[in-house]
C-alpha positions in Angstrom: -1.1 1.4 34.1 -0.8 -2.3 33.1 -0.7 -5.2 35.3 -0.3 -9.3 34.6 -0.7 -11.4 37.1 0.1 -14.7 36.7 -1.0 -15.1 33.1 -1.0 -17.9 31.3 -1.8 -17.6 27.5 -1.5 -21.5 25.6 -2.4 -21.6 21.9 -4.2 -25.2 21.1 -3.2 -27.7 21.0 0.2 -27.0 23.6 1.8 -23.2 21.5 2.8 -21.7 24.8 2.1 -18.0 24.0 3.0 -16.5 27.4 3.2 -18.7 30.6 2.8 -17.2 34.6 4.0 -13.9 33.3 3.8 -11.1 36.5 4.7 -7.8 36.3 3.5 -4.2 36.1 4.2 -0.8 34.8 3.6 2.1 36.1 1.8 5.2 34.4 4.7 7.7 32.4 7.2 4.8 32.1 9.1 4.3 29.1 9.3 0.6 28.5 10.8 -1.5 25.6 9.7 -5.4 25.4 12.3 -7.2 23.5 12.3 -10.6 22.6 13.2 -13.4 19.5 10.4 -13.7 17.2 7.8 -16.4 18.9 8.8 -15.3 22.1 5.5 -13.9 23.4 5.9 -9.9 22.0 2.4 -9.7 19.8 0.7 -12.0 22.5 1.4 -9.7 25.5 0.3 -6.7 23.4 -3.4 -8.7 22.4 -3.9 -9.3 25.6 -3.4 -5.8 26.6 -6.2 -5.0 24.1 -8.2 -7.4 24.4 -7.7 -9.2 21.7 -7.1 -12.5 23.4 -8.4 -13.6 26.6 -5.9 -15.6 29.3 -6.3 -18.9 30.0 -5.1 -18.0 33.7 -4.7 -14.9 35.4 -5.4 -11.4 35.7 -4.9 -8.4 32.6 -5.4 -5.2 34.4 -5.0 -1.7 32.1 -5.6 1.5 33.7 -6.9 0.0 37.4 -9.6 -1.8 35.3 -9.3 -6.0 35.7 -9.8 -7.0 31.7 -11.7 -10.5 32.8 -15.0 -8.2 33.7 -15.3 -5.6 30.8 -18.0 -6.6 29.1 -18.3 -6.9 25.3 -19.7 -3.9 24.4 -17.3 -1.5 26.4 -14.0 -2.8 24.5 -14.2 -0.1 22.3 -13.8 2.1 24.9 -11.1 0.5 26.2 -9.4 0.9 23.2 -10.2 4.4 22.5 -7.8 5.0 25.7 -4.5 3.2 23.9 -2.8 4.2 21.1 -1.3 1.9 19.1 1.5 2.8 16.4 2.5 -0.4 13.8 5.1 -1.6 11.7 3.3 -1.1 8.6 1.5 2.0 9.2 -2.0 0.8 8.9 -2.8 4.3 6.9 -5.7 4.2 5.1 -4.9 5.0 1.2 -7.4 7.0 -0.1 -7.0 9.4 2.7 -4.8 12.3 3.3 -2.5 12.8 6.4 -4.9 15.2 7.7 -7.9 12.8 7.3 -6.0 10.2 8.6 -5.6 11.6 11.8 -8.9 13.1 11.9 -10.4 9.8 10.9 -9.3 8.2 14.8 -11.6 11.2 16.3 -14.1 10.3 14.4 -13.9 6.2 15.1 -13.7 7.3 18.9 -16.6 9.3 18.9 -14.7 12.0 19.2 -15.1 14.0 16.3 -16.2 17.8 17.0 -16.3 21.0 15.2 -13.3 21.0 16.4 -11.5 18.2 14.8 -9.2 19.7 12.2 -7.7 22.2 14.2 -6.6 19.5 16.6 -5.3 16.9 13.8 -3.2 20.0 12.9 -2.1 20.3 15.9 -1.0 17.2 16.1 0.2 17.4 12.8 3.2 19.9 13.8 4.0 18.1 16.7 4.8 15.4 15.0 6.5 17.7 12.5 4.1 17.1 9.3 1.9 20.0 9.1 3.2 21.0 5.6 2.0 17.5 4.9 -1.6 17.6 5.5 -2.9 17.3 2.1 -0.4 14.4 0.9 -1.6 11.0 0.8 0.6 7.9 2.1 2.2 7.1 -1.3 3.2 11.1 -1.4 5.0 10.4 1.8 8.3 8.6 3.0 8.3 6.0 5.4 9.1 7.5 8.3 7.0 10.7 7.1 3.8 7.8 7.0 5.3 6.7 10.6 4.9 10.1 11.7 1.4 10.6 10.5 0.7 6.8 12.5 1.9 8.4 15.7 0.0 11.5 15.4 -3.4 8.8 15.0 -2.5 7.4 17.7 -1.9 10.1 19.9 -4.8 12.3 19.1 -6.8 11.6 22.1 -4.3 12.0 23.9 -4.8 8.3 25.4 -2.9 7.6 28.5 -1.2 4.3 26.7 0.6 3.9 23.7 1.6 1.0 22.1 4.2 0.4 19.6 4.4 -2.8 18.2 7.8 -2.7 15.9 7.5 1.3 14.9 11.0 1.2 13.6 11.3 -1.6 11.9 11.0 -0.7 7.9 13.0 2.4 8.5 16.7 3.5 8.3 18.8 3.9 11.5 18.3 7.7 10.9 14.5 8.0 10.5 14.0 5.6 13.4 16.3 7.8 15.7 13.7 10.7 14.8 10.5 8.4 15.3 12.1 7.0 18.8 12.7 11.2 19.6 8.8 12.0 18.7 8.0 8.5 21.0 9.9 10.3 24.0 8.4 13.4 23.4 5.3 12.2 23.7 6.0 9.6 27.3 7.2 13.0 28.4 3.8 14.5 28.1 2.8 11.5 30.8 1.7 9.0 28.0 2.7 5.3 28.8 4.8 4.2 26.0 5.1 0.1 25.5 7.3 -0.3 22.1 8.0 -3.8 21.2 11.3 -4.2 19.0 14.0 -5.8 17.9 16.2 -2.7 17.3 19.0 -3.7 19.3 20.7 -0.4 18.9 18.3 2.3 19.8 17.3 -0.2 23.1 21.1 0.1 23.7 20.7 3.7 23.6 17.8 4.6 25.0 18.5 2.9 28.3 15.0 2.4 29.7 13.5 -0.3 31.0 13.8 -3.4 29.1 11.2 -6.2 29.5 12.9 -9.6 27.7 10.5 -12.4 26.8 11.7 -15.8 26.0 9.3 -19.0 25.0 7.0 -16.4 26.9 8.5 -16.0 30.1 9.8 -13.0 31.4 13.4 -13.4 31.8 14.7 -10.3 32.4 13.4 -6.9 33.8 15.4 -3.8 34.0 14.9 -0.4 34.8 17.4 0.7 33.1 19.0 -2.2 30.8 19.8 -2.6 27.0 18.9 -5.2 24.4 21.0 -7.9 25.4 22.1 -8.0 28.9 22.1 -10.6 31.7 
């Protein structure tokens, strides 16, 4: 599902960003990348969407090398991740419902069909009583929950999560982490960067750690912390 070879990223005049990174992951894995702040986190996940372009090396998602997609085919790209933030990224003046419906419609996806499947997305992610609520209606983790249900609408076969956890409470973050193994369990991809030490801890998945943006350790099955 994702690939780097070799990639450099350098931020002028000399901010190293990530440097001869290598490594894949393969489609249904659960991974966390974990990291200090600076450490090359939000730099591996731009890449992945093309955000930024490498100054060396090779950013492969889905079997497709990132270097030759041309401009205009990003957004398709894109329509095939997910991607669930810190801050939510809801948009105000819209309800949970039209939230979610609002990522068919950005995809092209949108159909007569559209509100039955942000419902159903809806009580998978346990919110259908929900629907009509705006975000400032909802809690945190309720407005996290609505986020993942965005993101996962299209069912794309890679979804990121760039710090989902990190404005909740232990509790509401051990339900969010549940709903993100729910979904990898459907055969999603899930990439969560964090710095939730204790849910990495125990989760036990694999653990990608970046440091000055190199990858210093790889685990299949590691914690936060560990050599």
């Amino acid at each position: 599902m994702i690939k780097f070879e070799d990639v450099t990223k350098i931020y002028p005049p000399s901010t190293v960003g990530l440097e001869r990174v290598t490594l894949h992951i393969e489609k249904g894995e659960f991974v966390f990348l974990v990291g200090p702040s600076g450490s090359g986190k939000s730099t591996f996940i731009r890449l992945l969407i093309k955000e930024l372009e490498p100054d060396r090396g090779r950013v492969s998602v889905g079997g497709r090398d990132l270097a030759t997609l041309r401009r205009w085919k990003i957004p398709y790209l894109r329509r095939n991740i997910g991607c669930v933030f810190q801050d939510f990224k809801l948009l105000p003046n819209k309800t949970a419902l039209e939230n979610v419906m609002y990522a068919l419609l950005v995809t092209g996806n949108a159909n007569h069909d559209s509100k039955k499947k942000a419902l159903e997305i809806l009580s998978l992610v346990g919110l259908a009583h929900k629907e009509d609520s705006f975000p400032n209606q909802m809690s945190g983790g309720e407005q996290q929950r609505v986020s993942i249900a965005r993101a996962f609408v299209n069912h794309p076969p890679l979804l990121i999560a760039d710090e989902p956890t990190g404005n909740l409470d232990p509790e509401t973050s051990m339900g969010i982490m549940q709903l993100l193994y729910r979904i990898n369990k459907t055969g999603t991809t899930v990439l969560m960067a964090t710095h939730d030490r204790e849910m990495v801890d125990r989760m036990r998945r694999r653990v990608i750690a970046l440091e000055e943006g190199k990858v210093v350790r790889d685990q299949k099955r590691g914690g936060y912390g560990e050599d």
